[in-house]
C-alpha positions as a printed Julia matrix, in Angstrom:
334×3 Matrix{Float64}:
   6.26   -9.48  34.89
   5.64   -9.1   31.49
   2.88  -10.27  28.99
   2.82  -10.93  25.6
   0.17  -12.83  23.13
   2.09  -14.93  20.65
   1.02  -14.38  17.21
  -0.68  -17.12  15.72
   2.09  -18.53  12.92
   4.28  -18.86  16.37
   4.57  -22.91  17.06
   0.99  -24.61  19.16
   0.99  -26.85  21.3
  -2.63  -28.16  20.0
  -6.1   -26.54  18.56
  -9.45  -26.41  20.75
 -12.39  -26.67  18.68
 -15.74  -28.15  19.17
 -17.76  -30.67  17.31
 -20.86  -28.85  15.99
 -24.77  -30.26  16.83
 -26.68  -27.3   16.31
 -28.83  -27.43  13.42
 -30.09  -23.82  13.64
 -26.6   -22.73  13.57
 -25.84  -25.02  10.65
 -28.34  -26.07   8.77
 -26.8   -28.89   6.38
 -25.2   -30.44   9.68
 -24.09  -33.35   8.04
 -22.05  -31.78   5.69
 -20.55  -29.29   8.29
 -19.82  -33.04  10.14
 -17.97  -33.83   6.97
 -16.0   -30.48   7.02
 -14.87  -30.71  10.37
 -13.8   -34.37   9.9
 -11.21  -32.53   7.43
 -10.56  -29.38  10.03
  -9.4   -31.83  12.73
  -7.44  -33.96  10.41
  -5.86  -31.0    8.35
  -4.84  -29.62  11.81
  -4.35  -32.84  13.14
  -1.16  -32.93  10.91
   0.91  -31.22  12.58
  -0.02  -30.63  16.7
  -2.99  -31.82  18.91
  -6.54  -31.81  18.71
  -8.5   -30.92  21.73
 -12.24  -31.4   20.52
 -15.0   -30.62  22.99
 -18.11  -32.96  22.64
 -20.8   -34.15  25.06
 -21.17  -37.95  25.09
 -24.43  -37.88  22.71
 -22.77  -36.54  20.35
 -19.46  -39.19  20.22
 -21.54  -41.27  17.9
 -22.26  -38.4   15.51
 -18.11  -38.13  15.53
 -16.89  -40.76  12.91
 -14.37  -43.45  13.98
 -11.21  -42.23  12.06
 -11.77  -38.75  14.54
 -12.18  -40.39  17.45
  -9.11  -42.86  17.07
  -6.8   -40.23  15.41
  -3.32  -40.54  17.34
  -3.4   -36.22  17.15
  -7.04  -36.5   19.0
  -8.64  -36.01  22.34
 -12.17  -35.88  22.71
 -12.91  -34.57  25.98
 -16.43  -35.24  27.18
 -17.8   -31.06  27.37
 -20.72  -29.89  26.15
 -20.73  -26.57  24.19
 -23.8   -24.14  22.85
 -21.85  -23.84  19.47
 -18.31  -24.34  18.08
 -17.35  -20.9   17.9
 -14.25  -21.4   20.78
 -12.24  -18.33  18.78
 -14.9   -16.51  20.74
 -15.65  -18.35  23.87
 -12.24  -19.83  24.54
  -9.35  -18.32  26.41
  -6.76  -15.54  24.36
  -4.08  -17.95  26.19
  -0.59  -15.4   26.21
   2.62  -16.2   27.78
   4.18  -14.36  30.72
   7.77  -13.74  31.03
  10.56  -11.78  33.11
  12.03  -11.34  29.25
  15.63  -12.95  29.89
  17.06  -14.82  27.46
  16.78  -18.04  29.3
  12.86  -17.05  30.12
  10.43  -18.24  26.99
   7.14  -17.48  29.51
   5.1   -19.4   31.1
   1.36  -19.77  29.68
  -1.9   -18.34  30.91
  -5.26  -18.41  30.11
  -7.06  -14.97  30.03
 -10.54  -15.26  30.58
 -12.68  -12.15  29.36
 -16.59  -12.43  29.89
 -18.46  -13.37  27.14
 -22.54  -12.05  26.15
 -23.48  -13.81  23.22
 -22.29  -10.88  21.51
 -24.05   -8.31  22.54
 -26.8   -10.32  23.71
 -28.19  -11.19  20.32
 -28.23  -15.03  21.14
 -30.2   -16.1   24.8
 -28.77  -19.61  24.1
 -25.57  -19.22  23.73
 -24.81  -17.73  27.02
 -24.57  -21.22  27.81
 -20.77  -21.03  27.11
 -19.75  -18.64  29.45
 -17.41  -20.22  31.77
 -16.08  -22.19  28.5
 -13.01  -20.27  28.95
 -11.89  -20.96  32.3
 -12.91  -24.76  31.82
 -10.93  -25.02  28.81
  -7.78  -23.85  30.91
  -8.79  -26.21  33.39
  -9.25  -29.03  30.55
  -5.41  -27.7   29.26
  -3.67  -27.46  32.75
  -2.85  -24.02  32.44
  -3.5   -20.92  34.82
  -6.34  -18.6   34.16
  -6.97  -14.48  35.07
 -10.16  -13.5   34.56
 -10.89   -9.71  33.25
 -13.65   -7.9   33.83
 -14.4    -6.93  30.07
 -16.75   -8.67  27.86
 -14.15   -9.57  24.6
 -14.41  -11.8   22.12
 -11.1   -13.05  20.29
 -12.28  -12.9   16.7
 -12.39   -9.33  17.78
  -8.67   -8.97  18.18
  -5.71   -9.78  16.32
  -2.17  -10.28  17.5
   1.31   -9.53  15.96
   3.18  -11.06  18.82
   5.66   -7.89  19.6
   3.19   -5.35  21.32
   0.49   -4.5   17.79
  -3.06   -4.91  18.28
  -5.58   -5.13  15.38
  -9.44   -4.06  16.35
 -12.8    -2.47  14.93
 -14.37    0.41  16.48
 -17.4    -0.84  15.67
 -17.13   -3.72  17.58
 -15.11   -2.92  21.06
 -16.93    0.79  21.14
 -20.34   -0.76  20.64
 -22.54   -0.09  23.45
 -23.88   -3.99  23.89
 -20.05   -4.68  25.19
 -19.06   -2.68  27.96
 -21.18    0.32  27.46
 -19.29    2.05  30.56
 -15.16    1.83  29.74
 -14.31    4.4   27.38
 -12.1     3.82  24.51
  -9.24    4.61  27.21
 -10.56    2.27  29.26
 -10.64   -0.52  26.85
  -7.35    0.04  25.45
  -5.74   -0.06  29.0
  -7.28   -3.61  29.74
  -6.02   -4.59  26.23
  -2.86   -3.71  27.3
  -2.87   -4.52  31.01
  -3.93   -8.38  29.94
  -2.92   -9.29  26.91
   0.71   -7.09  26.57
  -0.51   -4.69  23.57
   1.85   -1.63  23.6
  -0.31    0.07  20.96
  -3.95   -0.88  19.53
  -4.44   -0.15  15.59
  -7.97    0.69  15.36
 -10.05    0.4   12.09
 -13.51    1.38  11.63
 -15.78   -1.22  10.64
 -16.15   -4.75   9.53
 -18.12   -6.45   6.65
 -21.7    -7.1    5.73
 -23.69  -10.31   7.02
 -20.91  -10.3   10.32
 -23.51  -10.64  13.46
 -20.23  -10.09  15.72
 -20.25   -6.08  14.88
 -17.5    -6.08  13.17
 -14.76   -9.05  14.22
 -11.71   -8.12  12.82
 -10.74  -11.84  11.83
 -12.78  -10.94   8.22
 -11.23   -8.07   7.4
  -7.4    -7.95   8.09
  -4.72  -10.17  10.04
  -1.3   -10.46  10.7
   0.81  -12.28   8.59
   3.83  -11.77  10.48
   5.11   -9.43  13.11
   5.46   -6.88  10.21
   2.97   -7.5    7.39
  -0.85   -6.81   7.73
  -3.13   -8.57   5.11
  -6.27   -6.64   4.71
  -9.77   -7.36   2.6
 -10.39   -5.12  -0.21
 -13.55   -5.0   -2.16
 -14.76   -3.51  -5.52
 -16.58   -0.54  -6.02
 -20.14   -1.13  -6.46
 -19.76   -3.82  -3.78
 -22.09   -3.64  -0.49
 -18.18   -3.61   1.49
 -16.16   -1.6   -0.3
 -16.71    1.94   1.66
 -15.64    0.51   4.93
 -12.72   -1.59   4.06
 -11.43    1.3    1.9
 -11.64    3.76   4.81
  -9.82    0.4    6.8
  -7.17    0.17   4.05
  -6.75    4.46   4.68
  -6.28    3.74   8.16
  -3.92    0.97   8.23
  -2.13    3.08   5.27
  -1.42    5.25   7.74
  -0.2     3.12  10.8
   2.38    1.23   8.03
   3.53    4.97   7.84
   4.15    5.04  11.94
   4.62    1.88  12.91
   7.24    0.25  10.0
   5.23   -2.34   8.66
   4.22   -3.93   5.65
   0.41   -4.35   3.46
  -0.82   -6.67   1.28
  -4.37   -7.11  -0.3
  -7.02  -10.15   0.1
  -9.84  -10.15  -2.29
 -13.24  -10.27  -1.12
 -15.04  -13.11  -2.37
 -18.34  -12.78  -4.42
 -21.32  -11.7   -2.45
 -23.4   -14.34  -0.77
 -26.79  -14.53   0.61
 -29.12  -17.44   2.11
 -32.89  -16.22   2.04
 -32.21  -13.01   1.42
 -29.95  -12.59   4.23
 -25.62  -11.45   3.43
 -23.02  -14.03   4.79
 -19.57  -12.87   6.18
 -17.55  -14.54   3.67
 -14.35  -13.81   4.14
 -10.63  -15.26   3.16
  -9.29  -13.65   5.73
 -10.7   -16.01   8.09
  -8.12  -18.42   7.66
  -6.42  -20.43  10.76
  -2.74  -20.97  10.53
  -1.7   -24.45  12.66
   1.57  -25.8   12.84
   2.67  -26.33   9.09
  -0.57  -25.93   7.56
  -3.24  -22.76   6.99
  -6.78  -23.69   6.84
  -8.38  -20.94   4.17
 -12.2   -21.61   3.57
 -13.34  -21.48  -0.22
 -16.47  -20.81  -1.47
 -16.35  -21.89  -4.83
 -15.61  -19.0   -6.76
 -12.28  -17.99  -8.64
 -11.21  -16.23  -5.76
 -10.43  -19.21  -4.04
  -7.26  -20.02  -6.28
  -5.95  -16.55  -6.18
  -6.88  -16.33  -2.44
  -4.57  -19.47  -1.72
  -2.01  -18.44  -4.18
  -1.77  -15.05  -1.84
  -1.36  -16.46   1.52
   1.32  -19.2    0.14
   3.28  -16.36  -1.33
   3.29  -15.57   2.48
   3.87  -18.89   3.72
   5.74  -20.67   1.27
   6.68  -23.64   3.89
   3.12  -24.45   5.32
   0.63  -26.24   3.2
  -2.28  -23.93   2.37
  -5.5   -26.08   2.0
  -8.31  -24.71   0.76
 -11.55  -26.53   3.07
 -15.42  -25.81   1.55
 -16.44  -23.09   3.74
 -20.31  -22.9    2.2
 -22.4   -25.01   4.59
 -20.55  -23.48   7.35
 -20.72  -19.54   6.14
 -24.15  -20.43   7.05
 -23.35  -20.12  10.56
 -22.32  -16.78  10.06
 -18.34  -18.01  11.03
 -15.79  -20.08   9.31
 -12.38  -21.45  10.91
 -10.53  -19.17  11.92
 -13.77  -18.29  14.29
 -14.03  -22.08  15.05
 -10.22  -22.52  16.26
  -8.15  -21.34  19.15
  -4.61  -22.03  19.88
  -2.23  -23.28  22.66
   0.8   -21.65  21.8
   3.48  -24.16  22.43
């Protein structure tokens, strides 16, 4: 039996995120409250919401949430919202006949906080498999600590990774690059992995590859280029070499994201990144940061997806978390 991990434009059956409480994480909460008021109704557009909250917190989550028609609250508690990390990769597995469109599972890889920078938020391991519960679907756990911002899918067989993060030594500091790429393809039906080298400045996940490029479509690969002079552009030009090269071997086309203005909070670089958009049924979810980027960083992704609606959501207060949506979201393919 075969296995193969949709690509995320591919139809959902709903979202998973989780309602966010933790004021060290984010510290204007309220207006991250606000923010996510719009992720779940943006979303909420077009497929289901499955938000995770503890009962405290339902009356922290306003009343238009919690009696959207597209909503279920389901009473869980989480450390932090980051599910794109803590969630299942669900895939689908098939025979491949015509008549066969898979059936869905929920792979569970083990999650560390990543890299054991965060004592607290080992609290969500296990998040995975109860999430699968939660969804009614399967689950296969894998003995490999993974996180899914650090992977990227295009559906037919292509995976998109950073050495930087998967070959760092607080991960699984005995499976060799072999190793790693032979669970990727064992569980989650890669045929080939695309490695690039590193990812940007500010990103506490080593390196998640959900900041610097992403699959538009089984054959297009949008990547983040930056400006000389800028504290990113040596790594995502050697990144833009590399992938130069695999468009070369494997057929496929590039495109270029800006990199949005620096930012910093206390002296301290943010990952802010347009390529940490989340693309829902009908609608992409691109976080803005008030610059003139924004405009031309919309403009580039509707070029790509001229039928979904391409909203532009305040990603400031929540940069502050060191994440935005796309590493806030995970979907049920449908």
């Amino acid at each position: 039996m075969a296995v193969r991990f949709p690509g995320e434009w591919e139809a959902h059956a709903s979202t998973w995120l989780a309602w966010p409480h933790d004021a060290l994480t984010f510290p204007d909460l309220e207006e991250v409250e606000k923010i996510w008021t719009q992720l779940v109704f943006e979303i909420g557009r077009g497929e289901t919401v499955n938000l995770l909250a503890p009962e405290r917190l339902f009356p922290r989550i306003p009343l238009e949430v919690r009696n959207h028609r597209h909503v279920v609250i389901h009473p869980v508690p989480t450390a932090d919202v980051w599910l794109r990390d803590t969630g299942p990769v669900f895939v689908k597995e098939s025979f491949f006949s015509v008549e066969d469109q898979g059936t869905l599972l929920a792979t569970c890889f083990e999650f560390n906080a990543w890299g054991s920078k965060y004592h607290g938020h080992l609290a969500d391991r296990g998040l995975n498999q109860k999430i699968a519960e939660l969804a009614g679907v399967p689950h296969r756990t894998v003995s490999m600590v993974l996180e899914g911002g650090s992977i990227d899918s295009n559906g037919a067989g292509l995976c998109l990774t950073t050495e930087q993060c998967l070959l760092h030594r607080n991960r699984n500091p005995l499976l060799s690059r072999k190793q790693i790429e032979g669970k990727l393809k064992t569980h989650l039906g890669f045929t080939h992995v695309l490695w690039l080298g590193e990812g940007i400045q500010g990103d506490d996940t080593d390196g998640h590859v959900d900041d610097v490029a992403r699959f538009l479509n089984p054959n297009t690969i949008l990547y983040a280029v930056a400006e000389k002079g800028d504290a990113n552009y040596k790594a995502l030009n050697e990144n833009k070499r590399r992938l130069e090269r695999y468009a070369t071997s494997f057929k496929f086309n590039l495109a270029e994201m800006p990199m949005p203005d620096p930012m910093q909070v206390d002296g301290q670089a943010l990952p802010a990144s347009y390529l940490n958009f989340y693309i829902a049924n009908g609608t992409i979810i691109l976080p803005s940061f008030d610059q003139p980027k924004d405009q031309e960083a919309r403009s580039i992704l509707k070029e790509w997806f001229p039928e979904s609606d391409v909203v532009l959501i305040d990603g400031r207060s929540v940069v502050q978390g060191l994440g935005t949506f796309h590493c806030a979201t995970q979907q049920q393919p449908a």
